[in-house]
N, C-alpha and C positions, 0 to 999 in steps of 0.2 A: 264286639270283637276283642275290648282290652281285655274283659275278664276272662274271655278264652284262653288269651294267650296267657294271661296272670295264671291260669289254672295249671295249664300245660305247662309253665316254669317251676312249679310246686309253691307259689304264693299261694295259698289258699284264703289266705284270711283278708288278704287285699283284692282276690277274685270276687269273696264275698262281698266284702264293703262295696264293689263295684256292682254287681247284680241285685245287691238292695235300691243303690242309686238307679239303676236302670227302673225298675221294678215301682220305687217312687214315683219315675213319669210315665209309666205303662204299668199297673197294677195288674192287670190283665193279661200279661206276655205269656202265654203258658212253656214259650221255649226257654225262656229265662229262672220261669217258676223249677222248671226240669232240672237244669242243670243247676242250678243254685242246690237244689235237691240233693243231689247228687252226691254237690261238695260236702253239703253237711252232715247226708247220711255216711259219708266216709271220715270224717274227723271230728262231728260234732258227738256228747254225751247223749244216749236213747231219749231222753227226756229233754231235753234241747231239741232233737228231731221231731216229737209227738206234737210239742209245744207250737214249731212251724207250720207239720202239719193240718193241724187244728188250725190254726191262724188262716191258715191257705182253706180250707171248707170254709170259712167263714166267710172269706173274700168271694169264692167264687163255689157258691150252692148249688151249683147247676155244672159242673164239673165230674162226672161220672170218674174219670182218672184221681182226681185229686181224692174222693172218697176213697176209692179203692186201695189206693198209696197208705191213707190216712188209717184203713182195716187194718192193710196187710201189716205196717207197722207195729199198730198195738196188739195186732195176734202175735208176732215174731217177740214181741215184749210179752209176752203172758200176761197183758196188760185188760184184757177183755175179761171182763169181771162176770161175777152170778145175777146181776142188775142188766146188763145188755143180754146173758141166755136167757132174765125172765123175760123181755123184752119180745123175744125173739118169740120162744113159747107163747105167748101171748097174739102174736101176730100169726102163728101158724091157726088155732083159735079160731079166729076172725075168718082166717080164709078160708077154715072149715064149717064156716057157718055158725059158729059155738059163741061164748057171751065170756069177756072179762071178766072175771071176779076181781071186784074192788078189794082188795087189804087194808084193813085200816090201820091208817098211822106209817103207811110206805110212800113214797116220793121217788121216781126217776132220779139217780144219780147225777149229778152235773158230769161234761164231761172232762174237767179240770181235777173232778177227783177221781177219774177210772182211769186218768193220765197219771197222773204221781202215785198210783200203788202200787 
């Protein structure tokens, strides 16, 4: 509740420091994941947000919202690059019954560098 009310006063950065520490002994909170969310997609830099988000899929892979957070983000950054549509083409492929073609000498992008470009 303190960071709510920290929020509500326009402390943000003392709401945050709070919902981290919460977050510390409950890694898992997904109400706290929210609104911590929230704070930052409102005051923090796009890549400072991707950053979290990505952190947050990592914590919790089994998270259907937190992927979808984590998409909608890097699509609203123009951040989804030609390496996630081959990705994607590749997987349509499959479903159609069709076979990957290997490339040689290409590697899946990390997703640390489809975040910072």
């Amino acid at each position: 509740y303190k960071a709510q009310c920290l929020k509500a006063l326009g402390r943000n950065e003392e709401a945050i420091k709070t919902y981290q520490n919460v977050l510390g002994y409950e890694p898992n909170n997904k109400v706290v994941r929210a609104e911590l969310f929230e704070i930052l997609k409102a005051t923090m830099p796009t890549e400072n947000v991707l950053q979290y988000l990505y952190q947050s899929v990592q914590a919790q892979p089994m998270d259907a919202n937190t992927y979808y957070d984590f998409a909608y983000e890097l699509h609203k950054a123009n951040k989804i690059k030609v390496e996630v549509q081959e990705i994607a083409k590749d997987a349509v492929k499959v479903l159609a019954g069709g076979k990957i073609e290997e490339k040689q000498g290409s590697k899946p992008a990390s997703m640390s560098k489809i975040i910072r470009r």
